[in-house]
C-alpha positions as CSV (number, residue, x, y, z in Angstrom):
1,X,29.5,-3.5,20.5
2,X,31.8,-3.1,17.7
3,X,32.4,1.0,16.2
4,X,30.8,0.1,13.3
5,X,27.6,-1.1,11.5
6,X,26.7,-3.1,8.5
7,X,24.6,-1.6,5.8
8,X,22.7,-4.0,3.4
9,X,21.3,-3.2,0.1
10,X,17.9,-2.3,1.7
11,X,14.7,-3.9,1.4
12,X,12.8,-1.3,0.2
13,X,15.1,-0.5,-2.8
14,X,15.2,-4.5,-3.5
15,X,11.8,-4.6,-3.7
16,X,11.2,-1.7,-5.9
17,X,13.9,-3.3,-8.3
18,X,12.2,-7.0,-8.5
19,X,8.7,-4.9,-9.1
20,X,10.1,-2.6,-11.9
21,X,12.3,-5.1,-13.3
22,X,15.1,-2.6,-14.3
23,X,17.8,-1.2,-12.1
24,X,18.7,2.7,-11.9
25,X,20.7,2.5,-15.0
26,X,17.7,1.1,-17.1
27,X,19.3,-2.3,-17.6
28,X,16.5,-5.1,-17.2
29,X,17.0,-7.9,-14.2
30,X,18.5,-11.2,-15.3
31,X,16.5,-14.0,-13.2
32,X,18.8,-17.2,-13.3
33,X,19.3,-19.8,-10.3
34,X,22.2,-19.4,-7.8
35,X,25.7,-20.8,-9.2
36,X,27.5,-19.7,-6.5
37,X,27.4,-18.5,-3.7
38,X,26.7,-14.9,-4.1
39,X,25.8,-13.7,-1.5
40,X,22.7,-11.4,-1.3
41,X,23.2,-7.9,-1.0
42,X,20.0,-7.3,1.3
43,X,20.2,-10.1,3.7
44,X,24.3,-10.6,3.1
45,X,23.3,-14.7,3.8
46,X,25.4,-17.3,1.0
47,X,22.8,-18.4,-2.2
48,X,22.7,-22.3,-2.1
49,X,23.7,-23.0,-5.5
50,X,21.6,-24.7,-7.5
51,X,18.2,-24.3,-5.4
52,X,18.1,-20.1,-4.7
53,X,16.9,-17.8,-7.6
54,X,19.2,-14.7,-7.7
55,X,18.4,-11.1,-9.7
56,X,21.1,-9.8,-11.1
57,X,21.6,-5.8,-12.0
58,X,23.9,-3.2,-11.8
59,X,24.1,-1.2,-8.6
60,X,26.3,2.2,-7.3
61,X,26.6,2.2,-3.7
62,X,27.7,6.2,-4.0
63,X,25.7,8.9,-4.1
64,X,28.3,11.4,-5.4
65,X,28.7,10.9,-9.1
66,X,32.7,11.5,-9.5
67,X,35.8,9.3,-10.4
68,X,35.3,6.7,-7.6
69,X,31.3,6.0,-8.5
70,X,31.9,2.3,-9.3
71,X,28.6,0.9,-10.5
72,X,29.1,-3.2,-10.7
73,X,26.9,-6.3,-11.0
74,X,25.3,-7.6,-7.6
75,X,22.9,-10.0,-7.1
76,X,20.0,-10.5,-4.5
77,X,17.6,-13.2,-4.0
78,X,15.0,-13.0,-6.1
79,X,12.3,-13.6,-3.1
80,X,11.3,-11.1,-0.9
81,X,14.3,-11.3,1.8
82,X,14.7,-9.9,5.2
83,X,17.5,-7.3,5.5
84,X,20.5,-8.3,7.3
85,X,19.9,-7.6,11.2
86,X,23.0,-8.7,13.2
87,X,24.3,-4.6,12.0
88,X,27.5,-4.4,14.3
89,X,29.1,-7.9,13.3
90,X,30.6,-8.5,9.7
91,X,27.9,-11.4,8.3
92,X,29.8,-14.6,9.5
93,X,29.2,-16.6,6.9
94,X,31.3,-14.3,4.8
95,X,33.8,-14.1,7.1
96,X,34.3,-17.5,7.9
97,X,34.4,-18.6,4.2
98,X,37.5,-17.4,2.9
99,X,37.7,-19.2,-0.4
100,X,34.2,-18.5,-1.5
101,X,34.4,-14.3,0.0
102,X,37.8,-12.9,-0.4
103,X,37.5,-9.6,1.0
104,X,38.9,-5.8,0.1
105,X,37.8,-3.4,2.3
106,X,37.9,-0.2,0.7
107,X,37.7,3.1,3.1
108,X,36.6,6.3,1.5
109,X,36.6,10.5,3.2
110,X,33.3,12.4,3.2
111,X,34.0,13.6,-0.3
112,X,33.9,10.1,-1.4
113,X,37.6,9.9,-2.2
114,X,38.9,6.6,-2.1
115,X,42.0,6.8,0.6
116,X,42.5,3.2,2.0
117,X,42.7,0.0,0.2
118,X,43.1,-3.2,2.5
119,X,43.1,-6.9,1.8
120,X,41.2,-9.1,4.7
121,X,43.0,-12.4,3.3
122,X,42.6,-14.9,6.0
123,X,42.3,-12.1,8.7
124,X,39.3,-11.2,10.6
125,X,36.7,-8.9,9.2
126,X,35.3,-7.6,12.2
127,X,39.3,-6.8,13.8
128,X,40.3,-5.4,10.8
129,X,37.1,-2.8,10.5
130,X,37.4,-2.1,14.1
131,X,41.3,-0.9,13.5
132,X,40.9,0.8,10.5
133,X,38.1,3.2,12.0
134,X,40.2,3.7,14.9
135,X,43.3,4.3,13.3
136,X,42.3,6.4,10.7
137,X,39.6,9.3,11.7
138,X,39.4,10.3,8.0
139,X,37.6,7.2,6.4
140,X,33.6,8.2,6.7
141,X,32.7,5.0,5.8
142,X,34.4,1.5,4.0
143,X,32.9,-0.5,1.6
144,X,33.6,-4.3,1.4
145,X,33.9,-5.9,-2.1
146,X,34.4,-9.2,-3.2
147,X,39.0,-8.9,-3.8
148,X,38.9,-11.1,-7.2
149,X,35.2,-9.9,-8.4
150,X,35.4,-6.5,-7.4
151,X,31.7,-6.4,-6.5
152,X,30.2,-4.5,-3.9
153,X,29.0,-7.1,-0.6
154,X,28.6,-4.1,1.8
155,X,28.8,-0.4,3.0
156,X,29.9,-0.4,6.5
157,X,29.4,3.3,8.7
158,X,30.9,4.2,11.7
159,X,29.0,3.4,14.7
């Protein structure tokens, strides 16, 4: 088992956004089918482009409100979607795709200061979360975000 675990947009919070129709910053959802490949922030799986229908809405992953609170666009599936279950490996289908998921792993303290910045480039995700935990005991948490987008994929927690 690997020292860390995957955290999806949960499936509670998705559904109470596709119900309301508004994220937590009052902006309403834009419906619109999948032109790439996304992926979903609740069950981290690739849209198939032209066939999924994907809400899109702006989303914090923080729950300090300071300098590093980066709310961005994401985008989930618009049907109701089982959260991502396979916790302690990095979704595959991300990692295997480089050119569709380049990846910045982004490690931030209790505080929520950001202190590490790391591209994955055509390394692998799980190796590179696994050394960063162990090498540095003062990164609570990482967050990994799309390297040209700069949209948030995924909170990943020590394990």
């Amino acid at each position: 088992m690997n020292n860390f675990r995957i955290v999806p947009l949960s499936k509670n919070y998705a559904q109470r956004v596709r119900e309301i129709r508004q994220d937590d910053f009052g902006h309403q959802l834009t419906e619109q089918i999948a032109t790439s490949l996304g992926p979903c922030r609740v069950s981290l799986k690739p849209f198939e482009k032209g066939v999924d229908k994907r809400l899109l809405f702006t989303h914090s992953p923080f729950e300090i409100d300071n300098a590093y609170n980066q709310p961005g666009p994401v985008f989930i599936n618009a049907a109701d979607v089982g959260e991502y279950a396979d916790i302690y490996r990095f979704p595959p289908e991300i990692n295997a795709d480089k050119k569709s998921f380049p990846l910045t792993l982004i490690g931030y303290n209790e505080g929520q200061m950001m202190v590490l910045t790391k591209l994955v480039g055509q390394g692998d995700a799980d190796e590179m979360i696994t050394e960063i935990f162990e090498q540095n005991s003062g990164i609570a948490y990482l967050h990994a975000r799309n390297a040209q987008a700069c949209c948030f994929i995924c909170k990943i927690e020590r394990a």
